[in-house]
N, CA, C and O atoms as a MOPAC input file, in Angstrom:
PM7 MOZYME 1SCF
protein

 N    123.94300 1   107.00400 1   196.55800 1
 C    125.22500 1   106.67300 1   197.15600 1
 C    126.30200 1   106.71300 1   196.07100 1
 O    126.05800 1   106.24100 1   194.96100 1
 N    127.23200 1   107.14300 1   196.29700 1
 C    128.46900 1   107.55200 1   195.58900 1
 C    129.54300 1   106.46100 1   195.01400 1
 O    130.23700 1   106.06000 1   195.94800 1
 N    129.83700 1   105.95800 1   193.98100 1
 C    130.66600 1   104.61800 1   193.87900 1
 C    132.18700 1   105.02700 1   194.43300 1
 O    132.74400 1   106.11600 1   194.30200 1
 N    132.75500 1   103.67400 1   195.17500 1
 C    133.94300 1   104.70500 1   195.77700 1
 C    135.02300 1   104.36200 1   194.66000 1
 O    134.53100 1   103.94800 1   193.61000 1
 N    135.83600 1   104.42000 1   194.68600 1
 C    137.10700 1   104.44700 1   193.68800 1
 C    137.42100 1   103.26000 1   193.17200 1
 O    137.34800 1   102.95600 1   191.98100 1
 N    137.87500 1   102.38200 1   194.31900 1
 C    137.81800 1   101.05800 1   194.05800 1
 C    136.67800 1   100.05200 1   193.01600 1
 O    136.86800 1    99.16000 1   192.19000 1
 N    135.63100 1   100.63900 1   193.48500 1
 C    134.25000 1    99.98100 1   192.36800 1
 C    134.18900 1   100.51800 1   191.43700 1
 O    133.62100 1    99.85500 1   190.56900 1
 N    134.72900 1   102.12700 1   190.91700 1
 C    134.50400 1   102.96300 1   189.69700 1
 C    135.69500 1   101.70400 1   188.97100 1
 O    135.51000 1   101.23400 1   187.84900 1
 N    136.53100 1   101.43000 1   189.59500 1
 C    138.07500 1   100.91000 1   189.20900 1
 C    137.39000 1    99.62500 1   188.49700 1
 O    137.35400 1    99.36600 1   187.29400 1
 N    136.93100 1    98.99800 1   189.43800 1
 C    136.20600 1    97.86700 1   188.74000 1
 C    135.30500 1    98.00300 1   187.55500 1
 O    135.60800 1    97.41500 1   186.51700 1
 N    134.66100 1    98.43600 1   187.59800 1
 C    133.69300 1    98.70500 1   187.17600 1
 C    134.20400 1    98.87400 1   185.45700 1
 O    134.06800 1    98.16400 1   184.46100 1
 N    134.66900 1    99.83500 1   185.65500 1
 C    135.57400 1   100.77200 1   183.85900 1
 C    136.32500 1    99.10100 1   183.65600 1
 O    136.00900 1    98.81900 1   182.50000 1
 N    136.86700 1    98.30800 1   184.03100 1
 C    137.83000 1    97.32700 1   183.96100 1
 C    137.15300 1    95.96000 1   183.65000 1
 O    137.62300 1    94.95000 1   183.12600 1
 N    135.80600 1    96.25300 1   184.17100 1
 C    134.89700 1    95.82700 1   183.78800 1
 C    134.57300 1    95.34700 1   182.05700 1
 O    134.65700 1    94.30000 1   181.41600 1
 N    134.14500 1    96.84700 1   181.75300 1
 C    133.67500 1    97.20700 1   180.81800 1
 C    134.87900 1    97.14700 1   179.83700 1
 O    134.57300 1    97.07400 1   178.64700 1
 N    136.19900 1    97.16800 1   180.15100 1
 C    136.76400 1    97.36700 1   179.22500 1
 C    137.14900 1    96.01600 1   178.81700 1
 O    137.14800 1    95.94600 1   177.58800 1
 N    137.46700 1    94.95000 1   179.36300 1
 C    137.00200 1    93.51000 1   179.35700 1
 C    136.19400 1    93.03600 1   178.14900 1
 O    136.49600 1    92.29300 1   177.21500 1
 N    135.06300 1    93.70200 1   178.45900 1
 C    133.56000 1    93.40700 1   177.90100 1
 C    133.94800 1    93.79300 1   176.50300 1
 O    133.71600 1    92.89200 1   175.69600 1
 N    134.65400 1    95.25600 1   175.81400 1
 C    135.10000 1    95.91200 1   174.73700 1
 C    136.06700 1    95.03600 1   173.66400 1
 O    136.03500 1    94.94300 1   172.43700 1
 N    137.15800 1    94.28600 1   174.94900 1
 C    138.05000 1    93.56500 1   174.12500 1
 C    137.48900 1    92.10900 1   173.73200 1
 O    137.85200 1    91.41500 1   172.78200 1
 N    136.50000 1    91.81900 1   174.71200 1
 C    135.92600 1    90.80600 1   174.28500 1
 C    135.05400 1    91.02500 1   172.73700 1
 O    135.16700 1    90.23300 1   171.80100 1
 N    134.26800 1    92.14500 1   172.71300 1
 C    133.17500 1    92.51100 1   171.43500 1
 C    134.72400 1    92.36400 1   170.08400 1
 O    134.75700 1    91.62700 1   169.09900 1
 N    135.37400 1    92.96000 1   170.37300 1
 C    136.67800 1    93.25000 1   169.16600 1
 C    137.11200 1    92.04300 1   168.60600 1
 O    137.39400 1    91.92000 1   167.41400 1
 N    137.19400 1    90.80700 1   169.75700 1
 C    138.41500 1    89.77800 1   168.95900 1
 C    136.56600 1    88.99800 1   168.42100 1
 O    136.33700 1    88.60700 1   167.27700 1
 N    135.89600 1    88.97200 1   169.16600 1
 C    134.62100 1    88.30300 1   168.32400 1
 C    134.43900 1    88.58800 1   166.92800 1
 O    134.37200 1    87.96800 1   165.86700 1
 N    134.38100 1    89.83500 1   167.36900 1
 C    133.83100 1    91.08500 1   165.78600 1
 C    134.83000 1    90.22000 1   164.57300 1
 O    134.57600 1    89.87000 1   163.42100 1
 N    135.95100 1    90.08800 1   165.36200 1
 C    137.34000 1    90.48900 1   163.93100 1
 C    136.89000 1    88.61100 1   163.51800 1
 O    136.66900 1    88.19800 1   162.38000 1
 N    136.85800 1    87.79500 1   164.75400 1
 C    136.27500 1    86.31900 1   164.09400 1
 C    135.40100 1    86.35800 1   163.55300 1
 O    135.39500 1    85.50000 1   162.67100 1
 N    134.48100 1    86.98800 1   163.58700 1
 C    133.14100 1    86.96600 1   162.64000 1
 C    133.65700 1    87.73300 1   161.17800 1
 O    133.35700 1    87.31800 1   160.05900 1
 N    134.16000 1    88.45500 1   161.34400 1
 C    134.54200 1    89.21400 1   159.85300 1
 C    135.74200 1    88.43800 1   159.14100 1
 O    135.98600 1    88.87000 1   158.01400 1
 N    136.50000 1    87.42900 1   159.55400 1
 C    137.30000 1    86.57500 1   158.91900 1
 C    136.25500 1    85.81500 1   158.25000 1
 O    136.22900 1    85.66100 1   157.02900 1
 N    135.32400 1    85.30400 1   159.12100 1
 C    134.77600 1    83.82800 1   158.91900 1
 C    133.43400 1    84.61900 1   157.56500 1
 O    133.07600 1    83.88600 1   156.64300 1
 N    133.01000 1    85.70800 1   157.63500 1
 C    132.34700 1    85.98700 1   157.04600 1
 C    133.31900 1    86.38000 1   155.59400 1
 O    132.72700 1    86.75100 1   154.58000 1
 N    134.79200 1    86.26300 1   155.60800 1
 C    135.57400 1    86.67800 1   154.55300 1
 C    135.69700 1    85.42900 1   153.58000 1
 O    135.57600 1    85.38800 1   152.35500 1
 N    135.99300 1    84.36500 1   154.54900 1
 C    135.95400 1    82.81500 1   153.76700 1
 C    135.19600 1    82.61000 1   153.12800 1
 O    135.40900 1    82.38800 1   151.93600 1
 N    133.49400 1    82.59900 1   153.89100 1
 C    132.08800 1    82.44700 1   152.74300 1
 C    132.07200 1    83.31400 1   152.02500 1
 O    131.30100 1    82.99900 1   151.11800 1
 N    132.48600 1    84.30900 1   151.85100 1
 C    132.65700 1    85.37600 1   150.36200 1
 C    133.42900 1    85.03200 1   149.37100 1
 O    133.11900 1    85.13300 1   148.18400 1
 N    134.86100 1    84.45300 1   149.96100 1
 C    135.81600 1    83.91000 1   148.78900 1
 C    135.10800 1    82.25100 1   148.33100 1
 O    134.82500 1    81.91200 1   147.18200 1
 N    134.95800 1    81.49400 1   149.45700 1
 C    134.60500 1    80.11800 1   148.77300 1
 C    133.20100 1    80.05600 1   148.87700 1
 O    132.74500 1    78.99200 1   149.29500 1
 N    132.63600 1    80.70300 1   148.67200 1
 C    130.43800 1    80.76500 1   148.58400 1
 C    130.35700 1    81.59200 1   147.00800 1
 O    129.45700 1    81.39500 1   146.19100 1
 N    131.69900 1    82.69500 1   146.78700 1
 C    131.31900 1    83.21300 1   146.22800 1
 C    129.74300 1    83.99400 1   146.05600 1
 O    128.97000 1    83.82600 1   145.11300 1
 N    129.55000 1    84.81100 1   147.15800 1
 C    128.58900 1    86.32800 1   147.47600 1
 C    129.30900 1    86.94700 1   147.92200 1
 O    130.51600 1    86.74600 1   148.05800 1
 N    128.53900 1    88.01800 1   148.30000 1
 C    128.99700 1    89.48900 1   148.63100 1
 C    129.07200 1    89.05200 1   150.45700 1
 O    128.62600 1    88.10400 1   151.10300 1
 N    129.97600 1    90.45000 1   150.86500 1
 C    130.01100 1    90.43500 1   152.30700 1
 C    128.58100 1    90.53400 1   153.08900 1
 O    128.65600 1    90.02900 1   154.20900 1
 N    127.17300 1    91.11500 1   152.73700 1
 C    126.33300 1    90.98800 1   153.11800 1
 C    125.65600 1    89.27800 1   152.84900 1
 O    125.08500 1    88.61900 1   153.71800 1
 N    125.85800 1    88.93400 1   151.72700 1
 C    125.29700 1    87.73000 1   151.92900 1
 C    125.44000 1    86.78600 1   152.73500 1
 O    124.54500 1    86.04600 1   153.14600 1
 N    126.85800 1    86.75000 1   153.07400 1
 C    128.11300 1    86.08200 1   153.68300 1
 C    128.33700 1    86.18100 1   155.02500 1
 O    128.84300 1    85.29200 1   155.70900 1
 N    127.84100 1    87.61700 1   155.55100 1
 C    126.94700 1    87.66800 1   156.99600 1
 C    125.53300 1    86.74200 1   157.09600 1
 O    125.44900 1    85.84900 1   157.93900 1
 N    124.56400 1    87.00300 1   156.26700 1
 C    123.50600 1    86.53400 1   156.42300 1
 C    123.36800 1    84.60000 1   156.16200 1
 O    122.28900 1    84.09200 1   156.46800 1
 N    124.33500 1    83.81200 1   155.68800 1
 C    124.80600 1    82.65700 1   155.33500 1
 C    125.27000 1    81.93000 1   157.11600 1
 O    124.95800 1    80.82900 1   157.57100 1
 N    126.25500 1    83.26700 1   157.90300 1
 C    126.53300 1    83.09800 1   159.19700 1
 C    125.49100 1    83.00200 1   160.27200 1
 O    125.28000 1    82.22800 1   161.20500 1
 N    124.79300 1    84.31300 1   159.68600 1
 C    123.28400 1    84.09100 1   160.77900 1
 C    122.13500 1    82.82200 1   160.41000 1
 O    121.40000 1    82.40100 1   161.30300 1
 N    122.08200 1    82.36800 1   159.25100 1
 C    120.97700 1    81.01800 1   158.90200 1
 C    121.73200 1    79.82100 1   159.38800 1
 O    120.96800 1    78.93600 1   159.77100 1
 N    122.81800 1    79.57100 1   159.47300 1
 C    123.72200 1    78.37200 1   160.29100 1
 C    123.66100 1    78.35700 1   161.17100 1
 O    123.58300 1    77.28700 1   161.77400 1
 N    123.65800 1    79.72200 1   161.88400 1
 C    123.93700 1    79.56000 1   163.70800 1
 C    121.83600 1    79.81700 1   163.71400 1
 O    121.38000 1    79.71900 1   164.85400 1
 N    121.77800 1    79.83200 1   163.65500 1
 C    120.07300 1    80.19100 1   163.39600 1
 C    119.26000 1    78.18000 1   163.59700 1
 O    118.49500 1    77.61200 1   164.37700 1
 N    120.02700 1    77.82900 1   162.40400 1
 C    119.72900 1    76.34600 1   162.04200 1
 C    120.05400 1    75.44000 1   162.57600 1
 O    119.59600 1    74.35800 1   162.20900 1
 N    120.88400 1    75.49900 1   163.55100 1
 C    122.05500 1    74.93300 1   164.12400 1
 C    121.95900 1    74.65100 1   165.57000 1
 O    122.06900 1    73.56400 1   166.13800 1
 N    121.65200 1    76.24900 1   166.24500 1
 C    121.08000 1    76.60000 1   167.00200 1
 C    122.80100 1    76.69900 1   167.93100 1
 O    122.95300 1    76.57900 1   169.14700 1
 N    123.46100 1    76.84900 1   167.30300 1
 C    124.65900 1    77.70600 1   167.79000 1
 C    125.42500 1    78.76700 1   167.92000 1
 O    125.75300 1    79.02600 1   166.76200 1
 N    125.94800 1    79.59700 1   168.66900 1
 C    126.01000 1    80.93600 1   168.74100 1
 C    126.85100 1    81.34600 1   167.39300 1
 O    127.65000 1    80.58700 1   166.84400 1
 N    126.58600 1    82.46700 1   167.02100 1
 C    126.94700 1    82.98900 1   165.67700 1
 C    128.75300 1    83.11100 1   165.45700 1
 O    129.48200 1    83.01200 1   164.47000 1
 N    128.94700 1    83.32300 1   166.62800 1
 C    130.66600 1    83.56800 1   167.17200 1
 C    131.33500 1    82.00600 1   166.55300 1
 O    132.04200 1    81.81600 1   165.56400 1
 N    130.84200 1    81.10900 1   167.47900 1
 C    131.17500 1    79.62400 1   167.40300 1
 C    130.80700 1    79.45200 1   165.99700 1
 O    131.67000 1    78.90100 1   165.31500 1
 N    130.07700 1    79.68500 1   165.59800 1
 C    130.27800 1    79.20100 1   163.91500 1
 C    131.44900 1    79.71900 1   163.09800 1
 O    132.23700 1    79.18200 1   162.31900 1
 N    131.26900 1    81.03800 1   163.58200 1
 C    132.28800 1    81.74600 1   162.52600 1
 C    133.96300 1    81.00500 1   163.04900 1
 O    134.93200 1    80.89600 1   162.29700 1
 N    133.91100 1    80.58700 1   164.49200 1
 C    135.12000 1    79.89900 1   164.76500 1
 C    135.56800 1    78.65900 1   164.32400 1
 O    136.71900 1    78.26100 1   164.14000 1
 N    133.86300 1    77.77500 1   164.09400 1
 C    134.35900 1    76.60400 1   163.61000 1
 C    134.26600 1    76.59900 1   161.76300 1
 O    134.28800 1    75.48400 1   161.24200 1
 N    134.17000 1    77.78700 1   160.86700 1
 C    134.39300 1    77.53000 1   159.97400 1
 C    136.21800 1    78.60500 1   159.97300 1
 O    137.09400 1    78.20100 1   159.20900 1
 N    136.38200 1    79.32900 1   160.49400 1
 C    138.08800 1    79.23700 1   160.67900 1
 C    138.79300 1    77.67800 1   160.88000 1
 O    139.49700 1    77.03400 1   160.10200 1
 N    138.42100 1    77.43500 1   161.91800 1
 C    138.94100 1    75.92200 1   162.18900 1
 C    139.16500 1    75.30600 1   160.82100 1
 O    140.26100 1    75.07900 1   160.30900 1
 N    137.85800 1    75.04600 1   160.25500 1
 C    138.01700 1    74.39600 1   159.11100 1
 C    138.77500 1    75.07800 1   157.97300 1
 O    139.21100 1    74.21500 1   157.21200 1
 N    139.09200 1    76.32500 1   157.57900 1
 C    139.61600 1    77.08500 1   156.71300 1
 C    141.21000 1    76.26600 1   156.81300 1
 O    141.80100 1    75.85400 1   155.81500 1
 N    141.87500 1    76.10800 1   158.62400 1
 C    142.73700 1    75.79100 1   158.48200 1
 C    142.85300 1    74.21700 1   158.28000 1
 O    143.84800 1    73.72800 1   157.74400 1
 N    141.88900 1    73.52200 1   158.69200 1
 C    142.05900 1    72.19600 1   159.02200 1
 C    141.26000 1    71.09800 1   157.99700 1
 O    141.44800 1    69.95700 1   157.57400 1
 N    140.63500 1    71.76400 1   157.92100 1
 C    139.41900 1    71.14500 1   156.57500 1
 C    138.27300 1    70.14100 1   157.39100 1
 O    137.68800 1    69.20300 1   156.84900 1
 N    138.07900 1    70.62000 1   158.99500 1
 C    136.93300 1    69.93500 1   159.72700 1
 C    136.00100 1    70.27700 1   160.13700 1
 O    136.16900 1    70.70500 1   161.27900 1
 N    134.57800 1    70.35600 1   159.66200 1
 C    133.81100 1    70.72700 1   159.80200 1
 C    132.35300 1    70.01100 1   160.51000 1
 O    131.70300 1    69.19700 1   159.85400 1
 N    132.00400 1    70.35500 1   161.68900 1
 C    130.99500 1    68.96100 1   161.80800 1
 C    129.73600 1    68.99900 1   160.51600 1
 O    129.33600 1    70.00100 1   159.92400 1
 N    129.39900 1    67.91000 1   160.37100 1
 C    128.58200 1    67.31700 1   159.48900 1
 C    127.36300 1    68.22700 1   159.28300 1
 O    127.02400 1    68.72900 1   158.21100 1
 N    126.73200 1    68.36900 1   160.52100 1
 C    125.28000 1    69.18800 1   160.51200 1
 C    125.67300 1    70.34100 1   160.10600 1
 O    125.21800 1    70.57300 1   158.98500 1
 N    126.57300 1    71.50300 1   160.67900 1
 C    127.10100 1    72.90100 1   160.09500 1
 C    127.65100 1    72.55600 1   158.67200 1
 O    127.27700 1    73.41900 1   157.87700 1
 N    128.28900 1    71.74500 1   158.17900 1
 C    128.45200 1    71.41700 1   157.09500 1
 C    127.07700 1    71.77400 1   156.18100 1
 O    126.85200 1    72.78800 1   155.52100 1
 N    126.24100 1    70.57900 1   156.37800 1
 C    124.70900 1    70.74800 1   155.90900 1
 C    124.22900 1    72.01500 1   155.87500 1
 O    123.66300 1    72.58600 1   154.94300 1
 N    124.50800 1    72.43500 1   157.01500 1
 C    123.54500 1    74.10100 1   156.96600 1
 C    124.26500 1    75.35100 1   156.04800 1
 O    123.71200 1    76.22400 1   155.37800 1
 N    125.51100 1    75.12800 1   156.24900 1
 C    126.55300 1    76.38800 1   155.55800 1
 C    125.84800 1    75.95200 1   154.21300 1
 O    125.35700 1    76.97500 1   153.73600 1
 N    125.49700 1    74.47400 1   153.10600 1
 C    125.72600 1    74.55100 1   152.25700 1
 C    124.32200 1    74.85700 1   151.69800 1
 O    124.16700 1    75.36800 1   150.58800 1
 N    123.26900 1    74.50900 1   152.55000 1
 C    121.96000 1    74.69300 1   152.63200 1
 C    122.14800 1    76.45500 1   152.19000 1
 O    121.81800 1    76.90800 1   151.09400 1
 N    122.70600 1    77.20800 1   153.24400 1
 C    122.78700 1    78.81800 1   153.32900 1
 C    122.90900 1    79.37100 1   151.51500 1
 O    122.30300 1    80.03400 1   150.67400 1
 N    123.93300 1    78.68800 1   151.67200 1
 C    124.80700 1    78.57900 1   149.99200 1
 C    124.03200 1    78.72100 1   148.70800 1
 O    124.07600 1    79.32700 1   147.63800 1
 N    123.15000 1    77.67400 1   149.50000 1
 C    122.16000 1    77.63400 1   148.28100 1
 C    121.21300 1    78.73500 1   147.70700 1
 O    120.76300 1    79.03400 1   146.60100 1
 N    121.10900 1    79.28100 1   149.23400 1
 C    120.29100 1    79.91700 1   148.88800 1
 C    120.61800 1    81.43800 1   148.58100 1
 O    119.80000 1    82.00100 1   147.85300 1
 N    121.54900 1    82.08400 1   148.97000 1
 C    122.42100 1    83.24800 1   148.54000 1
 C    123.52700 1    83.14500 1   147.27100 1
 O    123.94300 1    84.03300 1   146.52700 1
 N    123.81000 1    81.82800 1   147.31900 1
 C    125.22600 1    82.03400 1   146.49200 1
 C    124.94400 1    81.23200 1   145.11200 1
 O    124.00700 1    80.49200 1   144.81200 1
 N    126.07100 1    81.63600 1   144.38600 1
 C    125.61900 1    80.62400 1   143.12100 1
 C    126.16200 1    78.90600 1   142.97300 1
 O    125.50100 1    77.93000 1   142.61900 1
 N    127.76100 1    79.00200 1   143.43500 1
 C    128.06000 1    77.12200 1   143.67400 1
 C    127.51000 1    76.45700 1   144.94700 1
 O    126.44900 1    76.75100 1   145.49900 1
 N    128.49700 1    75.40400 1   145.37400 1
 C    128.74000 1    75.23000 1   146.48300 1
 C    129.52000 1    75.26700 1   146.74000 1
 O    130.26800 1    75.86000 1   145.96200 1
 N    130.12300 1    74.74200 1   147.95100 1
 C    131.10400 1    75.26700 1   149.04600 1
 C    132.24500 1    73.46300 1   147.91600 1
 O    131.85600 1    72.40200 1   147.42800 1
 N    133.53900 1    74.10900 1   148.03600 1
 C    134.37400 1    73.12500 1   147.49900 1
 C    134.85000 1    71.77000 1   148.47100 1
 O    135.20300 1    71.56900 1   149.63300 1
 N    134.57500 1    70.83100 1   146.96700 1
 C    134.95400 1    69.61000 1   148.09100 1
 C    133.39200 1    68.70700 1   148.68500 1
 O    133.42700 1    67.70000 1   149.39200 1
 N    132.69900 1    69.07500 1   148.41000 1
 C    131.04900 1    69.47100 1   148.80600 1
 C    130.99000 1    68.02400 1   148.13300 1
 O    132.02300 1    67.73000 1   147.53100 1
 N    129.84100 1    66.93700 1   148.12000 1
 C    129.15600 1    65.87200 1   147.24800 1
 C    128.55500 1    66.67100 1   145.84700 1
 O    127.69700 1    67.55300 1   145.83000 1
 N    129.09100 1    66.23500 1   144.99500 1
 C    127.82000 1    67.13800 1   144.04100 1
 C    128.83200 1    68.53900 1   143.13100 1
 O    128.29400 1    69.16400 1   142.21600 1
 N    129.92200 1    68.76700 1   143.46000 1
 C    130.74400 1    69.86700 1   143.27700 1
 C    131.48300 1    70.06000 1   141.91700 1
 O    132.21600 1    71.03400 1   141.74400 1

């Protein structure tokens, strides 16, 4: 059966939805992965992989992390447990810790 115009309409409008949604994620994840590079001091691969052991540890979606360490970039609030885990990550890729940290 043939999709009629109206559902092709949907459909593409759909998808294109779905596109702008992947983009503004993408570009939050690549900020948030820009912060742990400048204040983790690693590389952009590490600094991905620091994002995936938090939301991993955490057990929160990888997006939402990278949003709530923007948040904190601007605000300086971070909950406690992601706190723990970013610095946990830290440890294990990067050479300091994260500033401001116990121990710093």
């Amino acid at each position: 059966m043939e999709e009629s115009e109206p559902d092709r309409v949907a459909a593409l409008q759909a998808e294109v939805d779905q596109l702008k949604e992947a983009m503004v994620s993408h570009a939050v994840v690549d900020q948030a992965i820009g912060m742990v590079v400048a204040l983790g001091r690693v590389t952009p691969d590490q600094g991905w992989q620091v994002l995936k052991d938090v939301s991993q540890h955490t057990n929160i979606r990888l997006r939402n992390i990278a949003e709530m360490i923007l948040v904190w970039g601007r605000r300086g609030d971070l909950p406690p447990h992601v706190r723990a885990e970013l610095e946990d990550a830290l440890d294990r890729y990067g050479p300091t810790q994260i500033p401001g940290s116990e121990g710093a």
